[in-house]
C-alpha positions as CSV (number, residue, x, y, z in Angstrom):
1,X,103.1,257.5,216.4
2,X,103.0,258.7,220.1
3,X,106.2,261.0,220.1
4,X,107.3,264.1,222.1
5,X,107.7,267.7,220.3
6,X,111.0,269.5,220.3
7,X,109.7,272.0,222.8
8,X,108.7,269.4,225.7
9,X,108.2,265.6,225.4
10,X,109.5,264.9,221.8
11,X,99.6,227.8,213.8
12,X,98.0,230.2,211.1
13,X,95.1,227.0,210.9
14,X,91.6,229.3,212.4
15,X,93.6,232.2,213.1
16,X,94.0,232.5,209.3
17,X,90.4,232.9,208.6
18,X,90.1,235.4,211.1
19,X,92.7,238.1,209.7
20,X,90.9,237.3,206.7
21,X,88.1,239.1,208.2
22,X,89.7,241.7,209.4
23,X,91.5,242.6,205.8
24,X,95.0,242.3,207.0
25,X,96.1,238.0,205.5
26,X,97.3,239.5,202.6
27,X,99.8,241.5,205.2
28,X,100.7,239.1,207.2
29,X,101.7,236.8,204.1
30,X,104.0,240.0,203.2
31,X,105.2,239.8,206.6
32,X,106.6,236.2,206.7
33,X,110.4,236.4,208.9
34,X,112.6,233.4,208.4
35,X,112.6,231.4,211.9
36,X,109.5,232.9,213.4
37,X,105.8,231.8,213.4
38,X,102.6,233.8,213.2
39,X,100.2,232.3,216.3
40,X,96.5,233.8,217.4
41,X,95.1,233.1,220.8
42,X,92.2,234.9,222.9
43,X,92.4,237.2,226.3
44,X,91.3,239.5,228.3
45,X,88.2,239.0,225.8
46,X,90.6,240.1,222.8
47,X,92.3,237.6,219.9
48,X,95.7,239.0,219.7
49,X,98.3,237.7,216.7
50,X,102.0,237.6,217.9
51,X,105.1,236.1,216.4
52,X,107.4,233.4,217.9
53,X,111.0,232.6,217.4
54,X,114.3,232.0,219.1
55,X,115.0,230.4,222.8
56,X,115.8,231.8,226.4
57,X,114.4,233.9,228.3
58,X,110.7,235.7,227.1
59,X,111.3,238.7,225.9
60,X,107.9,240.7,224.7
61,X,108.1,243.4,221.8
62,X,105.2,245.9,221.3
63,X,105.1,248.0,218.4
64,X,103.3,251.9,218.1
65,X,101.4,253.6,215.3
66,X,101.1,253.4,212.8
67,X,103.2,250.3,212.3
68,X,102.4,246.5,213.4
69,X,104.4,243.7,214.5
70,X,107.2,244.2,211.8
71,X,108.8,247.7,213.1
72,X,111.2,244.9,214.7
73,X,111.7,242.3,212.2
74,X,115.3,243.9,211.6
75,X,116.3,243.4,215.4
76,X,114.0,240.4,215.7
77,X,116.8,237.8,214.3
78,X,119.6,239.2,216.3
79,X,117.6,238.9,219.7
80,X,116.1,235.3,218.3
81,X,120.0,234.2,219.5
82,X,119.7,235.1,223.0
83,X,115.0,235.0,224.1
84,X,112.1,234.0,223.2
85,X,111.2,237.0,221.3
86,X,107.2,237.4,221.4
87,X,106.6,240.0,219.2
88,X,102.4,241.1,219.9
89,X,100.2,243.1,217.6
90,X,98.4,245.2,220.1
91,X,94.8,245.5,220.9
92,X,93.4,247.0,217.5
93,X,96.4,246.5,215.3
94,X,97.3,245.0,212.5
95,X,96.3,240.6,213.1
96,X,94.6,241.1,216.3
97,X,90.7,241.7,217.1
98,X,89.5,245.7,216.7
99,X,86.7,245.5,219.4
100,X,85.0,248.8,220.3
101,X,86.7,250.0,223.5
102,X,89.5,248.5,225.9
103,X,92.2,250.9,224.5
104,X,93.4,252.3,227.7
105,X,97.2,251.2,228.4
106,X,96.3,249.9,231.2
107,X,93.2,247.1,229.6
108,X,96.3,247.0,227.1
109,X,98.6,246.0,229.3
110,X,96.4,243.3,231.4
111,X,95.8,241.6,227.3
112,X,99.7,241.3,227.6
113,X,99.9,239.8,231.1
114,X,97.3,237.4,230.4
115,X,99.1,236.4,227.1
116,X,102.5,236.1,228.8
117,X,100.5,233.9,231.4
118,X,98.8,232.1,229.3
119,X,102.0,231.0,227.0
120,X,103.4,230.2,230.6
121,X,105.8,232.8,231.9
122,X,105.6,234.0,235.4
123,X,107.9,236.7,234.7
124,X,108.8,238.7,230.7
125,X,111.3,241.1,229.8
126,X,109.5,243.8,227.9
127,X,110.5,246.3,225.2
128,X,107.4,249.0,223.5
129,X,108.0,251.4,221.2
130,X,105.5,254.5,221.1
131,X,101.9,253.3,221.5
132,X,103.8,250.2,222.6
133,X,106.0,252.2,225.4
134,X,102.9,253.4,227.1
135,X,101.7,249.6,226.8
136,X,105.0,248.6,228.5
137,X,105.4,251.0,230.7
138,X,101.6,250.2,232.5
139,X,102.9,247.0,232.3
140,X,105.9,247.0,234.7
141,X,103.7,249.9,236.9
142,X,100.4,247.4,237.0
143,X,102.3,243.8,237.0
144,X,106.0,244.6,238.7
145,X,106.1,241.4,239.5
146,X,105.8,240.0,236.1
147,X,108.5,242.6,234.8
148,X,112.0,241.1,235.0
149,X,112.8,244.6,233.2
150,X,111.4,247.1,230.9
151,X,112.3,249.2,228.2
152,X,111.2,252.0,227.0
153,X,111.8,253.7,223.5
154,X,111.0,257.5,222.5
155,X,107.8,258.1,224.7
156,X,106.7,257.9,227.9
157,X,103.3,257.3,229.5
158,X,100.7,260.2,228.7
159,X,100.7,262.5,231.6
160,X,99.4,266.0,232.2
161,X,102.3,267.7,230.0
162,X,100.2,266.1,226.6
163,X,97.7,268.8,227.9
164,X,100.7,271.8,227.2
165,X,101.2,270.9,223.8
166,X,101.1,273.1,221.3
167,X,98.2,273.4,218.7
168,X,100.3,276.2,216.8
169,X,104.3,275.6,218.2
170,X,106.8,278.4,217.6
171,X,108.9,278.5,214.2
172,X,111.3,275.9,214.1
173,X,109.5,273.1,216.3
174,X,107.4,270.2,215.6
175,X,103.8,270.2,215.7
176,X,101.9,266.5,216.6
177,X,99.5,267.5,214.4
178,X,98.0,263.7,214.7
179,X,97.7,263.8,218.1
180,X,94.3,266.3,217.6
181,X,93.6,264.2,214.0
182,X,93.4,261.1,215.9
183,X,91.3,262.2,218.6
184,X,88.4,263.2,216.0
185,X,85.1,260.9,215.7
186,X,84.5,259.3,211.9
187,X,86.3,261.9,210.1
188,X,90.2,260.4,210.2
189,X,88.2,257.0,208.9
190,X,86.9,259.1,205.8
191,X,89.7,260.7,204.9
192,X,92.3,257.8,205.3
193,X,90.5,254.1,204.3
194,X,92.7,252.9,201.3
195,X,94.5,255.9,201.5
196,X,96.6,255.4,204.6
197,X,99.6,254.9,202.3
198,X,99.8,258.9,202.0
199,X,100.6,259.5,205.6
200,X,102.5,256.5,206.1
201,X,104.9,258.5,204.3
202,X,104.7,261.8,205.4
203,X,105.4,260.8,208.7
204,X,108.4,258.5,207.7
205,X,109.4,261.6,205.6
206,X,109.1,263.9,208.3
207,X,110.4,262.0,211.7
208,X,113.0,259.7,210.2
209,X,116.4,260.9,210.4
210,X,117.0,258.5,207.3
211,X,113.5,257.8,206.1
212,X,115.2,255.4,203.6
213,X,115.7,252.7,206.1
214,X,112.3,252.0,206.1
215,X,112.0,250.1,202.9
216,X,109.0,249.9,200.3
217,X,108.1,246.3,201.2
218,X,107.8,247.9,205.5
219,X,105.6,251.0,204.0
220,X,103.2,248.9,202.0
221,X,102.6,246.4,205.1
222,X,102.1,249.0,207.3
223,X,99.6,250.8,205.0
224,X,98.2,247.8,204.1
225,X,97.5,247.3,207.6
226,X,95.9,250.3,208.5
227,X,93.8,250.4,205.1
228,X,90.4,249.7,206.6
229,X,88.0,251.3,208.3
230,X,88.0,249.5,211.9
231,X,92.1,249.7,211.6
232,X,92.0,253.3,211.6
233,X,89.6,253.7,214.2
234,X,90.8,251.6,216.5
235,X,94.7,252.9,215.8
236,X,92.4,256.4,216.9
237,X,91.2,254.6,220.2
238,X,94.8,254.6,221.4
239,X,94.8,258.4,220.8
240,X,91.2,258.7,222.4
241,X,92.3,257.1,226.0
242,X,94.8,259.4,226.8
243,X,92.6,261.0,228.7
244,X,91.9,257.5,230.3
245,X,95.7,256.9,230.6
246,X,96.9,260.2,232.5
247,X,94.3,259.5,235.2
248,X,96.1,256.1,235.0
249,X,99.3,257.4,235.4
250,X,98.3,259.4,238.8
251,X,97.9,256.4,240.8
252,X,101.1,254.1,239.6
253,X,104.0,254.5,242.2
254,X,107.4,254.7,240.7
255,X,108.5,251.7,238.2
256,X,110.4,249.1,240.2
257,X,111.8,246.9,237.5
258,X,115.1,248.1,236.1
259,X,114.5,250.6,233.5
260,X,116.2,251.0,230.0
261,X,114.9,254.4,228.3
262,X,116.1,254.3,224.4
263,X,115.6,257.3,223.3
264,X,116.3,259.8,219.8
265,X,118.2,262.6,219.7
266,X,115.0,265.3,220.1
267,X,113.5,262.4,222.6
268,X,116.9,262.0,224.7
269,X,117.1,265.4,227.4
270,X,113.4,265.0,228.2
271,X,114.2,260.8,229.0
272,X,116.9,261.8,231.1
273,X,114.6,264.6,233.3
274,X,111.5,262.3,233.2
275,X,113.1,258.8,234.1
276,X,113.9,260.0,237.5
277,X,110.7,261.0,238.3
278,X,109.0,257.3,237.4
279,X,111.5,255.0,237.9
280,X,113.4,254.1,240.6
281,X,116.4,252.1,238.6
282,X,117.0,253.3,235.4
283,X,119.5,254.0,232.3
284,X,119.2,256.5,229.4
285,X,120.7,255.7,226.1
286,X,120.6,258.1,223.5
287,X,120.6,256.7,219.9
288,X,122.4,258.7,217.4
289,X,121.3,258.7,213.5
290,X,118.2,257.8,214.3
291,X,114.7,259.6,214.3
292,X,111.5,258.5,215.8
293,X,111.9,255.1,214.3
294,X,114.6,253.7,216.2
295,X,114.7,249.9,215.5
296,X,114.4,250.4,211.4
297,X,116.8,253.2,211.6
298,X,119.6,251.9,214.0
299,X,118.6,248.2,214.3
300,X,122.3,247.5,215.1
301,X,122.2,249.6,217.9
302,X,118.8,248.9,219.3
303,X,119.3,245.2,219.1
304,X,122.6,245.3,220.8
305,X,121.3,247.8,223.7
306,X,118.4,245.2,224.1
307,X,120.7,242.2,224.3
308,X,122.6,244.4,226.7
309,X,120.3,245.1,229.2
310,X,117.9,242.4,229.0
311,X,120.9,240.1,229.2
């Protein structure tokens, strides 16, 4: 989870055998939603695993750390009415391929333009979350032209304030502890293979404003698939390229695409002073009764804002 502190920025056929090898069919047979159908396809030198469903206009979900695909399979039916949702596990999670390097939101982005192309859309709507906001985000500022519209929930693309973050904040705020963890060679991969369970839920503990409304069957698919050794490092590699990414982020002119910024209530005042500064069209909603996690949290309101704006 990529998140910004209180103080600052708060088909299956082939594809089957190959999240075999990776550990994660036994998730993806957890993760079965009514309507919608697993698929696995290679670019940008990467086999990505995405879920179909619904008709209209595309309409491309990415998901953060440390969840998969699934963060949206509360909203996913509801949107199903209205697009073509195309809901991708990134780069190095959960059914796609873990390759060594290319986890820079940028190279992420480019694996999502050349799916979108390659499933024939000229031009998506996109919505990230975390990990999968930054993914979004380089999106729209790399491939404007492909970007009908973007949104944006509870972080921004890594720029120079990650350097101000506190390793020891003041009483009373939040430290992103993980942000350093996941940055650390071997070690996080030690600690956390078959174990990943444990901070699964402290952090849904400890971010959630109702960490209840993500369920036990969400929790074990997520732990399950970040269980391994290659998941957790390549989860990591997202962490590792934020160096990577805020050089990125010097050279991208202001977003063009109409902006929609969801954002949580300790997320929501730095949205509204940040969006003006990278976006040229843009809208900040806050979403009440919701922590970090706002599509399990508030899927009601998430889904409707989406409809809303991508409408």
């Amino acid at each position: 989870m990529s998140s910004l502190n209180r103080r600052s920025v708060f088909a299956l056929g082939a594809g089957a055998a190959l999240a075999a090898t990776t550990g994660v069919a036994a998730a993806e047979s957890e993760a079965d939603l009514p309507g919608f159908r697993h698929n696995y396809t290679e670019v940008n030198g990467v086999r990505l695993h995405y879920v179909t469903g619904g008709r209209g206009e595309p309409l491309v979900l990415l998901p953060g750390w440390p969840q998969t695909w699934w963060e949206y399979h509360k909203i996913m039916p509801a949107l199903a009415t209205k697009f073509r949702v195309i809901a991708v596990d990134l780069r190095g999670m959960g059914g796609s391929e873990k390759p060594q390097g290319g986890y820079d939101k940028k190279t992420m982005a480019t694996d999502i333009h050349e799916l979108v192309k390659k499933l024939g859309y000229d031009k998506v709507g996109v919505a990230g979350h975390d990990i999968g906001s930054q993914v979004a985000f380089s999106f729209a500022a790399n491939f404007p032209n492909a970007t009908r519209k973007v949104a944006l929930m509870d972080v921004l693309h890594p720029d120079e304030g990650y350097y101000q973050l506190p390793l020891l904040p003041p009483p009373g705020e939040f430290s992103l502890w993980w942000f350093a963890f996941n940055q650390v060679q071997t070690l996080p991969e030690q600690l956390l293979t078959g174990r990943f369970r444990y901070l699964i839920d402290w952090l849904f503990a400890n971010t959630a404003f109702n960490p209840d409304a993500i369920d036990e069957r969400s929790r074990a698919i997520y732990a399950r698939a970040y269980n391994s050794p290659d998941a957790i490092r390549a989860g990591n590699g997202w962490y590792k390229a934020f160096h990577q990414d805020i050089a990125d982020g010097k050279t991208y002119a202001k977003l063009t695409p109409p902006v929609l910024g969801l954002a949580s209530v300790p997320s929501f005042e730095q949205f509204k002073a940040a969006l003006p500064n990278v976006a040229t069209d843009f809208k900040v909603v806050r979403v009440d009764g919701a922590g970090h996690w706002l599509a399990e949290e508030q899927p009601d309101t998430v889904a409707r804002e989406l409809t809303e704006f991508f409408g």
